[in-house]
N, C-alpha and C positions, 0 to 999 in steps of 0.2 A: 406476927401475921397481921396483916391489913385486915383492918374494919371493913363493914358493908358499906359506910359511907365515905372509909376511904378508898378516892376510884380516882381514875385518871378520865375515862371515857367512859361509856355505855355500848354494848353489842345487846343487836333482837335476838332472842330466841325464839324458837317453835316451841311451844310446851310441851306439843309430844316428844320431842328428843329428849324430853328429861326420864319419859317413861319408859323409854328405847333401853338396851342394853348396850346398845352397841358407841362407839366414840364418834364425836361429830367438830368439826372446824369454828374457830374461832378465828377473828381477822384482827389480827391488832393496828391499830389506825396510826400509831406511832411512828411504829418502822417496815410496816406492811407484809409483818411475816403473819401465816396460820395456822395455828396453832391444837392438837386436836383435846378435846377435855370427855371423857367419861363418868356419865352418869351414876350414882348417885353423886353430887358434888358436895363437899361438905363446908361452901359457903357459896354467895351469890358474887365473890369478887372471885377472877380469875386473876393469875399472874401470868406476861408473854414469857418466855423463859428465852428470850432473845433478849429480850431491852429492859425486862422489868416493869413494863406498863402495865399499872393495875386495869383490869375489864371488868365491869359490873354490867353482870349477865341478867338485863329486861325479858321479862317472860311473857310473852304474848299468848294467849289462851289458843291449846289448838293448834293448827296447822295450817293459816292464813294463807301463806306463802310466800308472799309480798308486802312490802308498807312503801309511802312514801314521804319522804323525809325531807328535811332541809337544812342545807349546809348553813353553818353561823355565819360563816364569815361573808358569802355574798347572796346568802336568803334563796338562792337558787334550789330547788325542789328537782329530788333525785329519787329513783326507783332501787330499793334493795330487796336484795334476798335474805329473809330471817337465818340464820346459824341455825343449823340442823332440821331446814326444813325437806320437805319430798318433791319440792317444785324442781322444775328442771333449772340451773342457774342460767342468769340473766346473757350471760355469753351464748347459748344455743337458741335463745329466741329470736324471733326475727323483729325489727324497730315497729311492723304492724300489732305484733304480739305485744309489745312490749307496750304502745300508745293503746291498745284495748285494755290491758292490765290495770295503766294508771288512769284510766278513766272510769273502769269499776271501781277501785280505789276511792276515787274522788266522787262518787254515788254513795260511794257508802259511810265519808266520812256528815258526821252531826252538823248545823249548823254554830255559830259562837254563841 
């Protein structure tokens, strides 16, 4: 079994999903299948059962919704939805909804 710091990628979670009973979607960034995982987990690495890609499951306090992130490879800043959170996903918002989201976001992140 894979260590917690053996990982291939990171997925956000919602913290409340962990308290949830019920199964919630995991996205593997490998091969883009999702995947579902049930709470209690009994490590912070998930396995895809498609490809094998280890997932080490970030736990975000709570039920945020949203973060925004930034791709490595061209620094470009993107809007996601936490794995298991209650927000509606990003596909039924509308791009106003969606530029008001990351602009809370971006109030609320700290300065460096």
């Amino acid at each position: 079994m894979a260590g917690e710091d053996d990982y291939d990628s990171p997925a956000w979670v919602a913290g409340d999903a962990l308290a949830g009973d019920g199964p919630f979607d995991i996205f593997c960034s490998q091969c883009s299948a999702g995947f579902p995982v049930t709470p209690p987990l009994p490590s912070a690495v998930v396995v895809c059962p498609r490809c094998g890609w280890r997932v080490r499951l970030e736990i975000v306090p709570g039920d945020p919704g949203y973060m925004l992130l930034l791709n490595p490879l061209s620094g470009a800043e993107y809007l996601t939805r936490l794995a298991g959170s209650k927000s509606p996903p990003l596909s039924a918002l509308s791009p106003e909804e969606m530029a008001q989201i990351r602009a809370e976001l971006r109030g609320r992140q700290s300065p460096p």
